[in-house]
MARZA-386494 format. One record per residue (C-alpha): x, y, z; residue number from 1. Coordinates in steps of 0.2 Angstrom, whole numbers. Layout:
// MARZA-386494
(r (X; Y; Z); NUM)
...
***
This chain:
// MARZA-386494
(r (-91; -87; -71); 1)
(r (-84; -82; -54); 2)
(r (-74; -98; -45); 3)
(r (-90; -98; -31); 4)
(r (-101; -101; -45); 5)
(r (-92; -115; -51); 6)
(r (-90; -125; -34); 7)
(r (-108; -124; -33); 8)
(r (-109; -133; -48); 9)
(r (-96; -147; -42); 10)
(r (-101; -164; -37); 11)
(r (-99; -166; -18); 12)
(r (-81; -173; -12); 13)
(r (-85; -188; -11); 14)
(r (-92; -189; -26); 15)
(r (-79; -182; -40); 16)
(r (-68; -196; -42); 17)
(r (-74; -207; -56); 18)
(r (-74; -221; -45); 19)
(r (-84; -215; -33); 20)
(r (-99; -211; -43); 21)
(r (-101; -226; -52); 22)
(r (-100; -234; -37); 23)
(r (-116; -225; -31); 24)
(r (-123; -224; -47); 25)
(r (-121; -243; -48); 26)
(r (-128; -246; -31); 27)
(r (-144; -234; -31); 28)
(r (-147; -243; -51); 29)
(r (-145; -261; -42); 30)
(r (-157; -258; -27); 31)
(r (-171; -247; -38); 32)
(r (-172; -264; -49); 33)
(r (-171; -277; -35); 34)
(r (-186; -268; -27); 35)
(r (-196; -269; -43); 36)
(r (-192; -286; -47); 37)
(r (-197; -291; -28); 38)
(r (-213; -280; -31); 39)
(r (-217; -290; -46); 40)
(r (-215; -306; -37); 41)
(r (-227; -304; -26); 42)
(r (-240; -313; -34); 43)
(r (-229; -328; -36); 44)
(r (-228; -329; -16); 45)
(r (-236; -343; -12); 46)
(r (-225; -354; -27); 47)
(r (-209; -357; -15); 48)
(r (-198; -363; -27); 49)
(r (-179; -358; -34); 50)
(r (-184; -348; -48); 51)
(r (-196; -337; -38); 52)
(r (-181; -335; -26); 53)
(r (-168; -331; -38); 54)
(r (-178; -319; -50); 55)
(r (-175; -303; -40); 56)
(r (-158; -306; -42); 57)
(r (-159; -310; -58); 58)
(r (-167; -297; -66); 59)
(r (-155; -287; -55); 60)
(r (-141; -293; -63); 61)
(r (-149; -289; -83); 62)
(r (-152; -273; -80); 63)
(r (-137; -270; -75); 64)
(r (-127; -280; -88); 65)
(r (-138; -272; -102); 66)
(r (-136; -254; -94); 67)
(r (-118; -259; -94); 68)
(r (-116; -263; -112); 69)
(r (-128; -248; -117); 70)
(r (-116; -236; -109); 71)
(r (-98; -243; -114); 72)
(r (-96; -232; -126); 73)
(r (-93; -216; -113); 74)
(r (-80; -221; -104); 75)
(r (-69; -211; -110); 76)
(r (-73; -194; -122); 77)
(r (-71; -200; -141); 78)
(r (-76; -187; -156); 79)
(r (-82; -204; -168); 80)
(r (-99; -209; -165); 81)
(r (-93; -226; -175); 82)
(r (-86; -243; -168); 83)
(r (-90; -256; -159); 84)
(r (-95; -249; -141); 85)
(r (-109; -239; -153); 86)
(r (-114; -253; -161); 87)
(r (-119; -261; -144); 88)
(r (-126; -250; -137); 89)
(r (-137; -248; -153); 90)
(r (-138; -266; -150); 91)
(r (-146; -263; -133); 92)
(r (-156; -250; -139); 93)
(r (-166; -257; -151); 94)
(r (-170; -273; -142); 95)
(r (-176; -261; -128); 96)
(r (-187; -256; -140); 97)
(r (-191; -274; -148); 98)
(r (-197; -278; -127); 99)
(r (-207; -264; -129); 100)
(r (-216; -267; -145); 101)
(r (-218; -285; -141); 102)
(r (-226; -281; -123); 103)
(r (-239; -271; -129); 104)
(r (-244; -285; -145); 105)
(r (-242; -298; -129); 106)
(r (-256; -287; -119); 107)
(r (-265; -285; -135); 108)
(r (-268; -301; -140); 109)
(r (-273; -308; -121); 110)
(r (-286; -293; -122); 111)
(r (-293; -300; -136); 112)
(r (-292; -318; -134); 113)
(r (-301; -314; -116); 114)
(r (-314; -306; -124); 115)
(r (-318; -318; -137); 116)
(r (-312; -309; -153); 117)
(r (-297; -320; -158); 118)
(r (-299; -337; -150); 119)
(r (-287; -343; -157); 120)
(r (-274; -332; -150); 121)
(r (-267; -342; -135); 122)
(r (-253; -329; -129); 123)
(r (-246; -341; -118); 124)
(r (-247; -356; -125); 125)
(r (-233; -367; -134); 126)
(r (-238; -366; -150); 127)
(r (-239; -352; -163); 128)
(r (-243; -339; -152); 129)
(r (-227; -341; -143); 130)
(r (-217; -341; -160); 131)
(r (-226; -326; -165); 132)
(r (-221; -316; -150); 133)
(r (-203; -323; -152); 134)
(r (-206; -317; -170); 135)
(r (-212; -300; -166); 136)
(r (-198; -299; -152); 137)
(r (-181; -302; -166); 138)
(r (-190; -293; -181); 139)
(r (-191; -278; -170); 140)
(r (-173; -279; -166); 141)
(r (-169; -282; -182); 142)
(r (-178; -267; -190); 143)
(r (-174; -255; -175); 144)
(r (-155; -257; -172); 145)
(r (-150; -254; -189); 146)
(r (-161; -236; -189); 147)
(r (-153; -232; -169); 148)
(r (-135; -235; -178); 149)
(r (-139; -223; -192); 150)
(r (-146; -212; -179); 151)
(r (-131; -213; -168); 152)
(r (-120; -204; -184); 153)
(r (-126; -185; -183); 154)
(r (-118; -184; -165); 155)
(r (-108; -184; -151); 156)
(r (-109; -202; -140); 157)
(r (-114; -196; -126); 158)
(r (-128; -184; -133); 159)
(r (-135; -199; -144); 160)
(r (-135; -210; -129); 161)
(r (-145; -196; -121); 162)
(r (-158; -196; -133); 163)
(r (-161; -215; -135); 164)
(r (-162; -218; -117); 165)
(r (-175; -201; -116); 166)
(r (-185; -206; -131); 167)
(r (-184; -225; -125); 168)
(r (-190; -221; -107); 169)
(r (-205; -208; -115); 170)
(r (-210; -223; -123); 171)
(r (-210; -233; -108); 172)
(r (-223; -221; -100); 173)
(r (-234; -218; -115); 174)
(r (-235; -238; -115); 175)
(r (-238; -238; -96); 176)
(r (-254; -227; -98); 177)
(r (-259; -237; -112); 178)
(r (-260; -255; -102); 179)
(r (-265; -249; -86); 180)
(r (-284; -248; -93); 181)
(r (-282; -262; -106); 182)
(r (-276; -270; -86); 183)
(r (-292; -267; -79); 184)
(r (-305; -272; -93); 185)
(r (-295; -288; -93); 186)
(r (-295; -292; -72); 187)
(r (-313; -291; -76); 188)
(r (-313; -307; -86); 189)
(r (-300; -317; -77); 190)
(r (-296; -317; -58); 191)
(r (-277; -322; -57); 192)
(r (-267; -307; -62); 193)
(r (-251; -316; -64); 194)
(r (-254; -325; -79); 195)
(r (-261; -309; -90); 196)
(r (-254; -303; -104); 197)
(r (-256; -284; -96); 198)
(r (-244; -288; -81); 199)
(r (-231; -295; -89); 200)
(r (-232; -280; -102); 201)
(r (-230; -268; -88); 202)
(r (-217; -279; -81); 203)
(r (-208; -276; -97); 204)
(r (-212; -259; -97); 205)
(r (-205; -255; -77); 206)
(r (-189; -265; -81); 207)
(r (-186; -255; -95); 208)
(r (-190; -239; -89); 209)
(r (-179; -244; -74); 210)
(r (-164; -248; -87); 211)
(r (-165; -232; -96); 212)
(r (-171; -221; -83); 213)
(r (-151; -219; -77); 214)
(r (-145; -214; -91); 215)
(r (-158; -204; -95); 216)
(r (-152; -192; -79); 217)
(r (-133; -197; -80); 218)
(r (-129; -193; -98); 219)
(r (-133; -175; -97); 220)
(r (-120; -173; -83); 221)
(r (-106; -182; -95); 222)
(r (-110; -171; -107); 223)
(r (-108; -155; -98); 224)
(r (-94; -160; -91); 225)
(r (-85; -166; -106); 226)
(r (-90; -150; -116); 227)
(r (-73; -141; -114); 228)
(r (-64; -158; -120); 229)
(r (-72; -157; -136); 230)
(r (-72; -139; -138); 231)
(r (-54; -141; -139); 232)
(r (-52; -153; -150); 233)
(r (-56; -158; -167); 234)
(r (-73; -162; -172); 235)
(r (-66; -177; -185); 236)
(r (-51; -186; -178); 237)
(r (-51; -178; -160); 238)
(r (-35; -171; -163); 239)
(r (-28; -159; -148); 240)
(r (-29; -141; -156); 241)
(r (-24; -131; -140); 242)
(r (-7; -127; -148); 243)
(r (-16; -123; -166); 244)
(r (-33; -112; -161); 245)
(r (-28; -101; -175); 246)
(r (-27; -112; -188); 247)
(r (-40; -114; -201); 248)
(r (-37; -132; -202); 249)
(r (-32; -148; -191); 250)
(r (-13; -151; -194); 251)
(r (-19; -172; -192); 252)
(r (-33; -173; -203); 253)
(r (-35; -157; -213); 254)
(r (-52; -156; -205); 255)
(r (-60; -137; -206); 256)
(r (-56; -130; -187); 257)
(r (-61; -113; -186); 258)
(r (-79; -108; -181); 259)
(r (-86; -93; -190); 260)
(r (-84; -83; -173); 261)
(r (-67; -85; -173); 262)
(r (-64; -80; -190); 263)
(r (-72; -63; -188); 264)
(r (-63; -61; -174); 265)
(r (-48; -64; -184); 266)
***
């Protein structure tokens, strides 16, 4: 590739120190969810008290905490998609995905308790309902996490992070277009939108979109950059093989090294 080429590809100056970007990345994430949560809030308006005040803020701060945890594992190249920066992320992924399923049961069963057909299912009541979604919520995360941690074997971290934030944030949409109607046939039966169980499940829904939507766009960057670092090292232990490109194994863990390419070009 000629060297014009590859400046066009660069960052801007001021954006290829480490430092810099997640400083920017952290500040665009921070102010895209503080403008949801203030959006959200707004049928809440008229209720002047602490809480209302402080849940912009709030929410602000666990998306970014979560977002946090779900990307620890890339800061810095590893070739092991094992230990415990995975594991949390994992962790993070699969009660993404326990908010999700437990939003669209939460929507569900208001729809249905509006309309007559489960009267018994209060959905925000104290009771059983409320256990049932608390329920729903930890066997989800139990179930989910272990299958994200297996997932999280058959590749690089950053390329796994890649695709649970992607398939996490498809999710988010698909669930999205499945509420806004189940919304609107349920605004029909009850005039205060703020208590339904649609609204809150596409609070859910924005929230965690919002989460994985950075590192849904972010990830494929660190992954092309980082491709060189891993092409020259070894796929197992991450062992440096510029000085050993010809051998046919890795001189620290006995790995195989060379490609098929290289050994017909041998």
């Amino acid at each position: 590739m000629e060297p014009e080429a590859i400046v066009m590809l660069l960052p801007p100056l001021w954006l290829r120190r480490r430092w810099q970007f997640l400083a920017v990345y952290g500040i665009v994430q921070a102010v895209a969810a503080y403008l949801f949560a203030l959006a959200i809030m707004t049928p809440w308006e008229s209720g002047e008290t602490l809480l209302i005040w402080l849940m912009p803020f709030l929410l602000t701060a666990a998306v970014l905490l979560l977002q946090w945890l779900f990307l620890l594992p890339i800061r810095r190249p590893a070739v092991s998609s094992t230990g415990v920066p995975i594991l949390v992320s994992m962790a993070v992924g699969g009660l993404l995905i326990a908010l999700l399923i437990t939003a669209f049961v939460l929507a569900v069963g208001h729809i249905l308790d509006a309309y007559g057909i489960l009267d018994a299912f209060d959905v925000f009541g104290v009771g059983d309902p409320g256990l049932l979604l608390l329920g729903v919520l930890a066997g989800c995360w139990v179930i989910s996490t272990p299958l994200l941690i297996a997932f999280s074997r058959r590749a690089r971290r950053e390329t796994t992070l890649q695709r649970v934030a992607s398939g996490i944030f498809l999710g988010t949409i698909i669930e999205a277009a499945a509420l806004i109607p189940l919304d609107a046939l349920l605004r029909r039966r009850e005039d205060c939108i703020c208590h339904n169980g649609t609204f809150f499940g596409l609070v859910i829904c924005g929230s965690v979109g919002i989460l994985v939507f950075g590192p849904a766009v972010f990830l494929p960057l660190v992954a092309r950059h980082r491709k060189r670092w891993y092409g020259r090292r070894c796929p197992v232990c991450g062992y440096d093989m510029r000085g050993h490109l010809t051998a046919d194994r890795c001189p620290e863990c006995g790995a195989g090294w060379r490609r098929p390419s290289d050994a017909r070009e041998s």
